[in-house]
N, C-alpha and C positions, 0 to 999 in steps of 0.2 A: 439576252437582248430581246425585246419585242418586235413588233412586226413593224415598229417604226423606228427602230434603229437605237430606239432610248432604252437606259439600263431599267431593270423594272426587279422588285423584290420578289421573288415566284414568292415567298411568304409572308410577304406583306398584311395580308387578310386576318392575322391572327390578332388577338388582342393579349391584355396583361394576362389574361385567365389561364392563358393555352398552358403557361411552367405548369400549372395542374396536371395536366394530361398528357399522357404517353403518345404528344403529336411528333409524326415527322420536321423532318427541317432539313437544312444543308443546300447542297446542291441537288437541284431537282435534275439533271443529266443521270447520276447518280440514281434517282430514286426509277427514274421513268427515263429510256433515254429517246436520243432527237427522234428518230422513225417511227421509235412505239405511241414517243409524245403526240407527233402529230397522226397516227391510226388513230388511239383515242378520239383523237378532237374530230378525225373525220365520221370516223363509229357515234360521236355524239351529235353532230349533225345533222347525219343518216336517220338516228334515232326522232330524232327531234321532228322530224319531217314524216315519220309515219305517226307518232305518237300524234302530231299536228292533226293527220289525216283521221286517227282512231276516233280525236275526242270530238270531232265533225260531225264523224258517221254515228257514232253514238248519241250524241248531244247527254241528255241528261239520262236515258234509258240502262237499267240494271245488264251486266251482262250475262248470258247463257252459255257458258263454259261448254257447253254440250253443242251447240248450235254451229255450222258448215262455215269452215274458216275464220273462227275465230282464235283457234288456233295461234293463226298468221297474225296477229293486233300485238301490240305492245300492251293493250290493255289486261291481254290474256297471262303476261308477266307478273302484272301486278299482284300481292297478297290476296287470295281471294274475300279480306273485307273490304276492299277498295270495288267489291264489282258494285256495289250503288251509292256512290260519291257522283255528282255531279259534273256539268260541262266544263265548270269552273274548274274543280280540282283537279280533271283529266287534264286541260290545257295547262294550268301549274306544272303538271308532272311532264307536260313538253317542253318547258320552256327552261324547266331543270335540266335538261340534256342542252340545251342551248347554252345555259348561264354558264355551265361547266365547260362546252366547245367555246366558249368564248373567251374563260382564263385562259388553256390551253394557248389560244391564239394571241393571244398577247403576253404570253411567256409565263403566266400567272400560273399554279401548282393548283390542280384541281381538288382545291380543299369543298368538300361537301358542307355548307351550310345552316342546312335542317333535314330532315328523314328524306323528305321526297327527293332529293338533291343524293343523298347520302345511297339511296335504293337506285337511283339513276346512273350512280358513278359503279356501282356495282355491275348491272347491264352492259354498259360501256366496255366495262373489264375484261366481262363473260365473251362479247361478240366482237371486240375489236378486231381478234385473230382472225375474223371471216373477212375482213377489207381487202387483205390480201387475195382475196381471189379476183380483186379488180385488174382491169389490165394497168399498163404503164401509164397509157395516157389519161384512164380514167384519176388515178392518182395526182398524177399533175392538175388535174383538173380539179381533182378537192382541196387542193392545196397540199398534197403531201409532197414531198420532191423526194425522186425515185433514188434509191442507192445506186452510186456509183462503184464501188467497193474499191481494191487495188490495197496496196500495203499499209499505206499509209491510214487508209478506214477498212477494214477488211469487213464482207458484209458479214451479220449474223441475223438470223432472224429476233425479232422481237421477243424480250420476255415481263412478263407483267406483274412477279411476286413480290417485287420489292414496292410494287405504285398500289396493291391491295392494303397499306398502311395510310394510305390517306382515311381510310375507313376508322376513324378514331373509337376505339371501344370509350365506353360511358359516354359519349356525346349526348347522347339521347338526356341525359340527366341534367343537364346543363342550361336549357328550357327556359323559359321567364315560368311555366304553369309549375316546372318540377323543381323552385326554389323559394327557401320561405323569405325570404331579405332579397331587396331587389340592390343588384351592385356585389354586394356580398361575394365577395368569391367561394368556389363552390371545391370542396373540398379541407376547406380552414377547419381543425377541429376544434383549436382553441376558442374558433366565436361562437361563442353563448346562444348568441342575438340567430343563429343559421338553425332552425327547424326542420325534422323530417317530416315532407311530404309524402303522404301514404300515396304510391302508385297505382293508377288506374287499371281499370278490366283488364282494358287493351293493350297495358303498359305504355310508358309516355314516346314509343314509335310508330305508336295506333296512326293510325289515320285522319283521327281526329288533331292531331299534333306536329302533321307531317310538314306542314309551312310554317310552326314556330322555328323561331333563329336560334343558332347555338348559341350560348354565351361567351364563347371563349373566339368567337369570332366578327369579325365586322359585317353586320347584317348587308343585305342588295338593298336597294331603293325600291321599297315597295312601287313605284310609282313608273318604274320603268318599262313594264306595261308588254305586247308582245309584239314579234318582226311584224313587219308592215302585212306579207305574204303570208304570215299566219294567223294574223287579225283578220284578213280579209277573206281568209278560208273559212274560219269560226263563223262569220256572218253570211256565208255562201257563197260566195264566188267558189270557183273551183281552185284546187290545188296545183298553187304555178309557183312551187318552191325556189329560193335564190339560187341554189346550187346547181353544179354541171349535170347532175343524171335524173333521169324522170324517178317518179314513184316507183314502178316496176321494175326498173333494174336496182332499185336499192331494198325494195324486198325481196330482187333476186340473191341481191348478195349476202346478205344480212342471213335469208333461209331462217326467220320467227316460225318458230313450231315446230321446226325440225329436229331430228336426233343427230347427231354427229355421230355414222356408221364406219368415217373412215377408218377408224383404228382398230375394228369391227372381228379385225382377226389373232387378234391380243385376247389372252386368257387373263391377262392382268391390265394396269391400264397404259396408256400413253403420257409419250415426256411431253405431248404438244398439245396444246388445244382444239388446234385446225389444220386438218391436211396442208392448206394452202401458206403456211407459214413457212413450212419445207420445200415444198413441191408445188408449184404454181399452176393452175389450171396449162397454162402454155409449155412449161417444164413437162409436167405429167405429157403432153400432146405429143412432145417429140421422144420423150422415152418412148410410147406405142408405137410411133413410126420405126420407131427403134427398135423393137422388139418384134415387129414386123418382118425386118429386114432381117434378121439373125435367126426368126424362123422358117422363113420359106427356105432360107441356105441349110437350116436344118432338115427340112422334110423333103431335099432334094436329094443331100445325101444320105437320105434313109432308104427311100426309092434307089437309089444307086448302089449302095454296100447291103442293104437286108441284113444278113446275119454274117456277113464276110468280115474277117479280119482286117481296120485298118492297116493301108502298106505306107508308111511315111517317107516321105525323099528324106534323103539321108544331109541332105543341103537344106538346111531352114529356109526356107522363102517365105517374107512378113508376108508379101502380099497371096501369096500361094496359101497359107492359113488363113489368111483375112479371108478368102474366098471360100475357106471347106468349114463348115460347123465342126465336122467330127475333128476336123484339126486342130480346130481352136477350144477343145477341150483336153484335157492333160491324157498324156503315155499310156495312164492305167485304165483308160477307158476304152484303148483301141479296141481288145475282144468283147466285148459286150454285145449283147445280141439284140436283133430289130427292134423286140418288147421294152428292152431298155432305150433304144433311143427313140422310138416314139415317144414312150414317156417321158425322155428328156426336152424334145421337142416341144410338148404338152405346155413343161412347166416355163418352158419361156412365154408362150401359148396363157397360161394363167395369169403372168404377173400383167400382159398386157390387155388380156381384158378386166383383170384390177385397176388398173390406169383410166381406161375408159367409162367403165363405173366408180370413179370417183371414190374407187379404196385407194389408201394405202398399199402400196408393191411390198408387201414385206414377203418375204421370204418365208415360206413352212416350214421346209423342208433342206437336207442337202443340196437339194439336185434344183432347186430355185434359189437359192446361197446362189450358186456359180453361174447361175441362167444370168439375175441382177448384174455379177459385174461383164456376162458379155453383152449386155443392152447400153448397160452405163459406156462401156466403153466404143461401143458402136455407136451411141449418141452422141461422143467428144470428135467423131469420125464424121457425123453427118454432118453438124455442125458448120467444117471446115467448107464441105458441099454446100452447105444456102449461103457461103458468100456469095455465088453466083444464083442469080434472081430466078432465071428460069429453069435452077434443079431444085431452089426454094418450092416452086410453081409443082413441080411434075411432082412431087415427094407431100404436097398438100400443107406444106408449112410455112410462114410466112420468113422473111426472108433474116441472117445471120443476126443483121444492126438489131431486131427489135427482141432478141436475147438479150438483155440488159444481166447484172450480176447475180440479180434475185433468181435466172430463171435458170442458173446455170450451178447450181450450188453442188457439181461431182463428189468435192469432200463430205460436204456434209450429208449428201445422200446414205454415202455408204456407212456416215457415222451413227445416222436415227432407223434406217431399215434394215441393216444387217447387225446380229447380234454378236456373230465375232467374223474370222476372215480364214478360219483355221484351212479352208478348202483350199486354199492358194497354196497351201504346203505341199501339195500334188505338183506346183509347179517348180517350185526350190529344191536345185539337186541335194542342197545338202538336207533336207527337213522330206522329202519324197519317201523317204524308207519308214518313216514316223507315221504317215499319213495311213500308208497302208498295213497298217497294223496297232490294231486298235490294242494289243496288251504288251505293249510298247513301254518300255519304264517313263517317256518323257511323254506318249499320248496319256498316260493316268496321269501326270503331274500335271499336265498342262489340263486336264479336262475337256477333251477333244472329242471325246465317242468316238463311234464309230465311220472313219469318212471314208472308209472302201466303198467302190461304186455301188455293191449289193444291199448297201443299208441304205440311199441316196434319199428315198423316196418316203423312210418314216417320220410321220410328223413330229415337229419340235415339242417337248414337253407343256411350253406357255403358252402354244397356238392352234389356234382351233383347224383340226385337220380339212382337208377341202373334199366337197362330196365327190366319193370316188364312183357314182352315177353319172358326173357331168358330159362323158363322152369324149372323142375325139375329134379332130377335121374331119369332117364328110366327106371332103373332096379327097385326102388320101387314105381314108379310108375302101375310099373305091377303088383305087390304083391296088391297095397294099390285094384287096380280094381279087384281082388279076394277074396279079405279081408271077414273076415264076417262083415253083417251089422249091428249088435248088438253092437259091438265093437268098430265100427268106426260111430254109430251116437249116441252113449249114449247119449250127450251132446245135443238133438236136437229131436222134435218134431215126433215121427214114418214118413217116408216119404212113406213108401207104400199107407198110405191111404190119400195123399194129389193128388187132379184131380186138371188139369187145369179147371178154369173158362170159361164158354162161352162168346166169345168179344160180343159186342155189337158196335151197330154203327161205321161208318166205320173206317177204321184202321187209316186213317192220321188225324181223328178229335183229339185223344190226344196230337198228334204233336202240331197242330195247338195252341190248346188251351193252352198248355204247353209255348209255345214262344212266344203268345198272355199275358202268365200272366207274363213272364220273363219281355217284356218290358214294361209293366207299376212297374215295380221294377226299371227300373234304373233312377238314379240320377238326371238324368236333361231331361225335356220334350223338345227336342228340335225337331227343323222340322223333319229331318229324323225319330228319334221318333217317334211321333204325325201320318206320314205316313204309316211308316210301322205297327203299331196297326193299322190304318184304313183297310189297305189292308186286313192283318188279320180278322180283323173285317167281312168283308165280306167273306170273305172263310169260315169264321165257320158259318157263317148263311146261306149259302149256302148247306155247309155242314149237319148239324142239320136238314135242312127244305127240306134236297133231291131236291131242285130246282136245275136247270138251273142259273148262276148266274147272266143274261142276265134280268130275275124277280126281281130281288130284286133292280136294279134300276127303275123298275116302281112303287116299293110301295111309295118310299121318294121323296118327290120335285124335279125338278130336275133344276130349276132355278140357285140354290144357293149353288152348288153341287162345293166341292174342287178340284182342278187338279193338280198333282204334274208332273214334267220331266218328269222323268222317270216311276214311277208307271201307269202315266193316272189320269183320271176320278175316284176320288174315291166315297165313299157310304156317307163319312158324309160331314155334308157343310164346309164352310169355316170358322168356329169360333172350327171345330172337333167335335161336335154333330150331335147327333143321336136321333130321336124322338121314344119312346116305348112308349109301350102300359098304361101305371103309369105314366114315370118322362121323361124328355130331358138329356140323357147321354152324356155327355162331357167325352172325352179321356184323360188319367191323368196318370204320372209316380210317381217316389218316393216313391213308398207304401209298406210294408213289406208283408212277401210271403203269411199270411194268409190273410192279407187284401187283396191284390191285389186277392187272388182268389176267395176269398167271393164276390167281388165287381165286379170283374168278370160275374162270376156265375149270378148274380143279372141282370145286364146288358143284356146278351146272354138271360133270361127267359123273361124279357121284352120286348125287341125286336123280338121275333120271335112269342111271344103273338100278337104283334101290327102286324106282316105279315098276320098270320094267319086271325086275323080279317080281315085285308082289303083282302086278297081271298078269302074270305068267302063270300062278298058282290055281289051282284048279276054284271053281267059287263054291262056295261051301253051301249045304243044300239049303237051309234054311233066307239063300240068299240068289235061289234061285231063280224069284220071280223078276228080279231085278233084271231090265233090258238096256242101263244106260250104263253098264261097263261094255268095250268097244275089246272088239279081237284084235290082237296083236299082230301086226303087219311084222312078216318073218324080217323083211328088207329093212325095219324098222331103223334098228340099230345099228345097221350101217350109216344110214343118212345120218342120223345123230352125231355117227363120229367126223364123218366129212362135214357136217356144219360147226361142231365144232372147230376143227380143222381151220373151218374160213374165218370163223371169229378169233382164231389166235394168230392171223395175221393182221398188224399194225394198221388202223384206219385212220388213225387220227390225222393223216392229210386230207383226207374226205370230209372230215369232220369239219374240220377249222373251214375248208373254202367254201362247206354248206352254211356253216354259222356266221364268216364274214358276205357270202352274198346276202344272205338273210337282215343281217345286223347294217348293210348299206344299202340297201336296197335296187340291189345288182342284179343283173340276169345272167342264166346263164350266153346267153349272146353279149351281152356287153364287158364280160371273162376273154371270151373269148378274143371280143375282137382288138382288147387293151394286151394280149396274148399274143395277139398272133399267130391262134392254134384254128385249128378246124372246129366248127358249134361240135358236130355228132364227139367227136375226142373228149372235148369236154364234159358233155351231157354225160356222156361213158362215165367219167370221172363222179361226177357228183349222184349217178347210181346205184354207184360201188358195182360195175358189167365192164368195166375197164381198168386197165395197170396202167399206174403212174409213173413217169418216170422222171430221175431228177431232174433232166435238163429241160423236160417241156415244164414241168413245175415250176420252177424259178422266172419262167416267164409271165407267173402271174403275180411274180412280188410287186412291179408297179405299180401294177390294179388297184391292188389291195392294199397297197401301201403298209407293207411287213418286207423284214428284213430278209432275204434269200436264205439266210443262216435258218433262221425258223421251217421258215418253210421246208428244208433240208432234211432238218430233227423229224419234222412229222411222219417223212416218211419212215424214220427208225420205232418210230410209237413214241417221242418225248413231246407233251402234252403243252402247248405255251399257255398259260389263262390268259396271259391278256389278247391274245390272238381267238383263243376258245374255252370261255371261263366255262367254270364244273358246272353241274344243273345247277336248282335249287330248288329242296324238296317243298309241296307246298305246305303250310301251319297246320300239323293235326295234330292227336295227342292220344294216349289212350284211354281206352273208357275206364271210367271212373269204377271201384269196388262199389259202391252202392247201387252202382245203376246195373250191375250184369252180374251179380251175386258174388258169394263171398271168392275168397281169392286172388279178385281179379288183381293184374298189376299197378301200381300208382301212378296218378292222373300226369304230373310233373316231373320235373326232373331229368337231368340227362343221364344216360347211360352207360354202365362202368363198360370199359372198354374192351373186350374180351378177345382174346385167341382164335388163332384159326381151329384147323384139327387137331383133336389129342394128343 
């Protein structure tokens, strides 16, 4: 039915031609239904009123795509041949958004008519989803009439892929310019008398073509001419459009030029077009209020328990949990300690400043999974509170009535932001034991991960993790630095009486020897490989042995001595051996992290065994004059064996938390205070002048957003790459036989893989 009551053909507009063409039909409910019908029609209005205003401002002038808000123009839509088309064909192209808001509004199926019309209805499609960010009453006021929802119409948001079929592919060819018989219908192969026309540069959806009529449809009245308020704009009056909202609030809504960031945290893409089709600017408003309110009950009882064991009344009281955050999280979170529920606190803390910037509240993480539904569910709670006007008032939200069904969509929230619900399993006695135990025969079936609290905080595979830089409350963060210590390290080892360790040998010999074991770990020995351990190679025996490194090329041959590009002259020969004092060490990748450090280890005490001895030797007379061999410090070889000693104990926890502060660009104070350890402890830690221990460790899996489990392994020497991938050596090669005389090794190629000691 039209807007007058009389029955009206939405396809009426078609002619005989259309049985040619793959056009819609049927019931337009069906194709476009009643809400999305009338968004369209408002979105075309909308449109129609700035486009009005563009081709004003413009008049006949080419436009500069480069130039300060042009951006914001409908004009800047347009194909960029249309940027020097005239006053004329800009206001054609406004009145195309009109022509088409105007089937709409008389029940007519917005069949596009010729390209400008056909490229308008597109636009339409693209931004319609933004209207919804209008409020209620703005929508009444465009004519859209608000959903009521209830059983009988239950709301859904708008969807628009079935109305992208008014878009008729081959229309464009249907033209009076693109047919050689005029009448002829277009597609007959039988008629003789029907010629192909060779298609222009532009093809016939150029711009030059863009107000010829389709054929297969009933032309407009050329003669129909434009709204009265947009004739008189064209001629300069000012812009005093027919409709309810000024210019500025419909280029607020509309947002021409802008990127759509809401989904922003999506590694793939979104089922919606527009936040607001879900989540209503007013919806989003009181989720934050919401998430407000379930985080200060959080950070109250963080201040309150610190690292104390949850004590639960043995009597459930709804309202006794509605009041404790830590209560209204599940049984197996009782022991967790401060660092975790700060961080739990955090991610309630995230999803509501997501709300306020105008993302999407999705979920990263575990532990924002179960934040979502205590907000969602404190939202159906607050709710019940603005029936009364003046808790509407104090709480900043307007009052229950103007919650209309759009703005309250609880199901459907948790159906488009949460990717499944597995974490409520924590709450079902019978599914609780699954939960916590991730190698569970029904958590592998079901594809569950990991939901024990310790993994809460790793980011989702599809979602782009959140800068673990962002920080905490300031305000308790200041408390938590006052806090008593009793409180806030039950969970943890007394730290008064934990002293930094005294280093030993010099500071960059762990470096070394760290990215010396790194790359006999990766995968393929290839030249750069094979090098960059040699090079290494030599810096730690350098190191180790306090020489000059200028000596340690006189202990080994130097005959048969490798040269790479770029490196130089390296220490082992040309097969990558090294002669020690026991066995001939060959350089060698592939090996897992304890091997590789054991074999390490091994290497390094043999080699500087065999230095050792040959300076030891008395120097032979004809090499007398020579003052740059160094006497042997007696105490020498002691230290050597205690530094080795220190490098065969496991650092790879030191490792991973220097490589993820580095890799996020963390401090150590902002370790610490997402920790809840003292700065000097942790500096200690990232030194290597301090012992780790597990239970302060695990407090920095929220930070960092890794699994406690890893963390764990570290301290045993089990190496995680994605937490701290191997080096990578950089591209060199060796020098070539012709450049460094005969013999040398060959320029290419990888290298066979060889054996430790004989």
């Amino acid at each position: 039915m039209s807007s007058t009551g009389m029955a009206v053909d939405a396809f009426g507009a078609y002619a005989e031609e259309a049985a040619y063409y793959d056009a819609p039909c049927g019931d337009l409910d069906s194709i476009l239904p009643s809400f999305a019908r009338e968004l369209l029609g408002a979105a075309g209005r909308m449109l129609a009123v700035l486009g009005y205003r563009d081709a004003a401002a413009f008049e006949g002038g080419a436009v500069d795509r480069s130039a300060p808000g042009v951006r914001e123009t409908v004009l800047f839509r347009l194909p960029e041949a249309c940027d020097r088309r005239g006053g004329d064909f800009r206001a054609g192209v406004a009145r195309a958004f009109h022509d088409l808001a105007d089937d709409l509004a008389c029940g007519r199926a917005p069949l596009p008519r010729c390209a400008a019309e056909e490229w308008a209805l597109a636009q339409m499609l693209t931004l319609a989803s933004r209207v919804c960010v209008a409020t209620d009453t703005e929508l009444r006021a465009l004519g859209v009439p608000v959903p009521v929802g209830g059983r009988a119409d239950p709301y859904r948001p708008p969807y628009w892929e079935e109305a992208w079929e008014f878009l008729v592919e081959g229309a464009k060819y249907s033209i009076p310019e693109a047919r050689a018989g005029a009448g002829d219908p277009v597609g007959d192969e039988d008629d003789e008398a029907l010629e192909e026309v060779p298609e222009p540069e532009g093809g016939w959806d150029g711009p030059d073509y863009w107000f010829s009529p389709y054929g297969f449809l009933t032309p407009r009245n050329p003669q129909r001419g434009h709204s009265a308020w947009a004739q008189a704009h064209l001629e300069g009056a000012p812009l005093v459009p027919a409709g309810p909202l000024s210019t500025a609030r419909i280029a607020e809504i509309l947002r021409l030029g802008s990127q759509n960031t809401a989904w922003e945290a999506y590694e793939g893409s979104a089922g919606y077009e527009d936040l607001a089709e879900v989540l209503t600017p007013l919806a989003a408003q009181l989720l934050a209020v919401s998430a407000d309110q379930v985080a200060e009950r959080g950070y109250h009882d963080l201040l309150h328990y610190g690292d104390r064991v949850l004590d639960r009344p043995e009597q459930e009281d709804e309202w006794a949990f509605h009041d404790s955050f830590l209560m209204e999280l599940p049984a197996i979170c009782d022991g967790q300690g401060a660092a975790w529920r700060l961080a739990m606190v955090r991610a309630v803390d995230d999803l509501a400043d997501d709300l306020r910037a105008g993302r999407a509240p999705l979920p990263r993480c575990t532990a924002e999974e179960l934040a979502f539904h205590l907000v969602r569910r404190e939202a159906e709670v607050l709710l019940d509170y603005l029936e009364d006007e003046e808790m509407a008032e104090e709480y900043g939200l307007p009052p229950a009535a103007q919650f209309t069904v759009r703005h309250r969509q609880f199901g459907l929230w948790r159906e488009v932001f949460l990717q499944d619900e597995d974490v409520l399993f924590h709450y079902d006695e019978d599914l609780a034991h699954v939960a916590a135990d991730p190698d569970h025969p029904a958590s592998r079936q079901l594809g569950t991960g990991d939901l024990r609290p310790n993994a809460w905080f790793v980011t989702f595979g599809n979602m782009r993790p959140r800068d673990p830089a962002r920080g905490y409350n300031p305000h308790v963060l200041a408390q938590l630095a006052t806090a008593a210590p009793d409180a806030f390290f039950a969970s943890t080892p007394a730290l008064t009486d934990i002293a930094p360790e005294p280093a030993t040998g010099p500071a960059d010999l762990r470096e070394e020897f760290e990215a010396f074991v790194g790359y006999a770990q990766l995968r393929f020995f290839d030249a750069s490989t094979a090098i960059a351990m040699a090079v290494r190679t030599e810096r730690l025996l350098t190191l180790l042995l306090e020489l000059p490194a200028a000596v340690l090329h006189d202990v080994w041959p130097r005959h048969d001595r490798a040269e790479a590009v770029q490196a130089g002259r390296l220490l082992v020969d040309r097969d990558f051996c090294l002669t020690g004092r026991h066995h001939t060490w060959r350089l060698r990748a592939d090996q897992g992290e304890r091997h590789a450090r054991t074999w390490a280890l091994k290497l390094l005490e043999d080699c500087t065994t065999y230095v050792l001895r040959d300076l030891a030797r008395p120097i032979p007379a004809y090499m007398a004059h020579r003052q740059d061999r160094p006497a042997l410090d007696p105490q020498l070889a002691g230290r050597i064996a205690a530094r080795l000693g220190e490098l065969a104990r496991p650092d790879t926890a030191r490792g991973t938390l220097r490589h993820q502060l580095t890799a996020h660009k963390l401090t150590c104070s902002d370790l610490a205070a997402g920790a809840i350890l003292p700065e000097p402890l942790v500096a200690a830690w990232l030194d290597g002048t301090g012992a780790i221990s597990p239970a302060q460790l695990v407090r920095c899996a929220p930070v960092l957003q890794i699994p406690e489990d890893v963390l764990l392994a570290c301290l045993g020497g089990d190496r995680h790459r994605s937490y701290w991938p191997l080096p990578l050596p950089q591209p060199d090669q060796i020098a070539a036989a012709d450049e460094h005389g005969p013999g040398a090794p060959p320029e290419h190629g990888a290298l066979p893989d060889g054996g430790g000691p004989p």
